[in-house]
N, C-alpha and C positions, 0 to 999 in steps of 0.2 A: 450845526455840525453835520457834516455827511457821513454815510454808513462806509465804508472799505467795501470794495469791490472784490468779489471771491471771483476767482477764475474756475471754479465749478457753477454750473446750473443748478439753480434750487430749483427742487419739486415740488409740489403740493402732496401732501400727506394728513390722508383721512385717520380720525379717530383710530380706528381697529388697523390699519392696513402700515400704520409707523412699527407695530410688533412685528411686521415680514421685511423690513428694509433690510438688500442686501443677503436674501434669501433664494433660493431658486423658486419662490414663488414669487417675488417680486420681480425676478429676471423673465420668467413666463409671462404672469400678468401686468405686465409693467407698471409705472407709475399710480396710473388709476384706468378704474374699469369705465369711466366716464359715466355717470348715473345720468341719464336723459330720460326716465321715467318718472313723468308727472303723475303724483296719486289722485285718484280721482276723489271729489271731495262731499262725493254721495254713496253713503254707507250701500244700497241696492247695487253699486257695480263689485261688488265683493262677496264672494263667494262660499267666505268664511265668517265666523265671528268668535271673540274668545272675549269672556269676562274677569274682571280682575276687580279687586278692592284696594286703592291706596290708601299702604300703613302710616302707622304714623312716622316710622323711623325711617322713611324715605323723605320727607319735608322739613323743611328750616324753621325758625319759630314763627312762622309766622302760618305754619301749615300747608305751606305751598310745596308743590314737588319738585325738588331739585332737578336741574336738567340730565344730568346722567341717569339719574333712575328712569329714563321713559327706554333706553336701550333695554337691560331685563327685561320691558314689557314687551318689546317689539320679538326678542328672543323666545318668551315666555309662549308667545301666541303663534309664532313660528315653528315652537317642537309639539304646538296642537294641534293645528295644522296638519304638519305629516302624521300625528297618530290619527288624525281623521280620516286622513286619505289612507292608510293603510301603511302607511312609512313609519312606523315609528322611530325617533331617533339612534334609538341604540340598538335597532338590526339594522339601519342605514351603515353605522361605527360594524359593527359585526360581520359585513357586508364590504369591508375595507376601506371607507368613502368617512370624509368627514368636509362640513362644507363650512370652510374658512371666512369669518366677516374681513372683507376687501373694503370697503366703503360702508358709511353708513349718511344716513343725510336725517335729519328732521326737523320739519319747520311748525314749531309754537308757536299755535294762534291764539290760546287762552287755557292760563294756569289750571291745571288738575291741582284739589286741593285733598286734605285727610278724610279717608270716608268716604271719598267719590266711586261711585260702582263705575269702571270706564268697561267698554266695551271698544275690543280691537279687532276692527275688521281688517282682514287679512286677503291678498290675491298673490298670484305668480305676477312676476311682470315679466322682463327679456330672459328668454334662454338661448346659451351656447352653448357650444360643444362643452369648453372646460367651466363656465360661470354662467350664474345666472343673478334674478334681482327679485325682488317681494315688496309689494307696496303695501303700505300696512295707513290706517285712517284711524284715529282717534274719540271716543266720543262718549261724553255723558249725556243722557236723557237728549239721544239724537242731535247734542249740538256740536261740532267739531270742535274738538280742542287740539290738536297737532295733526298733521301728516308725514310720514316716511319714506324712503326707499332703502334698502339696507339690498347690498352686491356681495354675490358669497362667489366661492371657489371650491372646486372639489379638490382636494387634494388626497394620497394613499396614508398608509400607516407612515410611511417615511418621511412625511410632509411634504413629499413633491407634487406637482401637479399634476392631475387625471381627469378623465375624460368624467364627464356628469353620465350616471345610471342612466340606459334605456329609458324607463320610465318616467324620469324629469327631463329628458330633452324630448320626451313624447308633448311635453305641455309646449314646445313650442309649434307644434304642427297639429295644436289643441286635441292631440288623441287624449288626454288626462282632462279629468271634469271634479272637482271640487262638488 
């Protein structure tokens, strides 16, 4: 049996970026930001690192980490990040800016299980004007277990689109150092 043929075009719709369909940030950012930033898969190209312990109420019975919890981490290590750099999130919000997840990607290469100390290293990857991207590497006791990209958007208090702070589209012309 064949599917009906819609006389609209389907899109592709990432995890985080189905909450803006039909949004003036979806009209801005269109469909998808295109995530073309491959993580590097050597903790040393990453400029960051943030440490974490998986609980137990994040894992199924069997103790393994369900897949949705690895986004929290990738978040988690993200709002360390800018308070390392001097950003901290809530004067970034204070500051009128908040930076919308548009796409996320993560690719499982071996289960985090309960009690695993991971360690998330963290970089900038592409910066524009209005969006940018963050690769984030995964790892217990130095072995990878996932890699990320997660594409964000600045958007105002109003949730329209806005130009990225001075200071993060400085990272694309590497004035900003980690």
């Amino acid at each position: 049996m064949s599917r009906p043929q819609s006389s609209t075009p389907t899109s592709r719709t990432t995890i985080a970026g189905a909450a803006f369909a039909g949004t003036p940030l979806a009209k801005h950012y269109g469909h998808s930001v295109r995530i073309t930033d491959q993580p590097s898969s050597e903790p040393d190209d990453y400029g960051f690192a943030h440490r974490l312990r998986v609980r137990f109420a994040e894992t199924d019975a069997m103790g393994i980490v369900h897949h949705s919890r690895y986004l929290p981490y990738l978040e988690e290590a993200r709002v360390e990040f800018l308070r390392h750099i001097g950003r901290p999130y809530d004067q970034i919000r204070a500051d009128g800016v908040d930076f919308a997840v548009l796409e996320a990607h993560v690719a499982y290469r071996r289960p985090l299980h309960f009690d695993d100390q991971v360690t998330v290293h963290v970089a900038m990857g592409t910066v524009q004007r209005a969006w940018f991207t963050m690769q984030y590497l995964l790892c217990v006791d130095d072995l990878v277990h996932a890699s990320a990209t997660t594409a964000h958007g600045g958007v105002g208090s109003d949730g329209r689109p806005v130009r990225l702070p001075a200071w993060l589209r400085g990272f694309a012309d590497g004035a900003e150092s980690t």
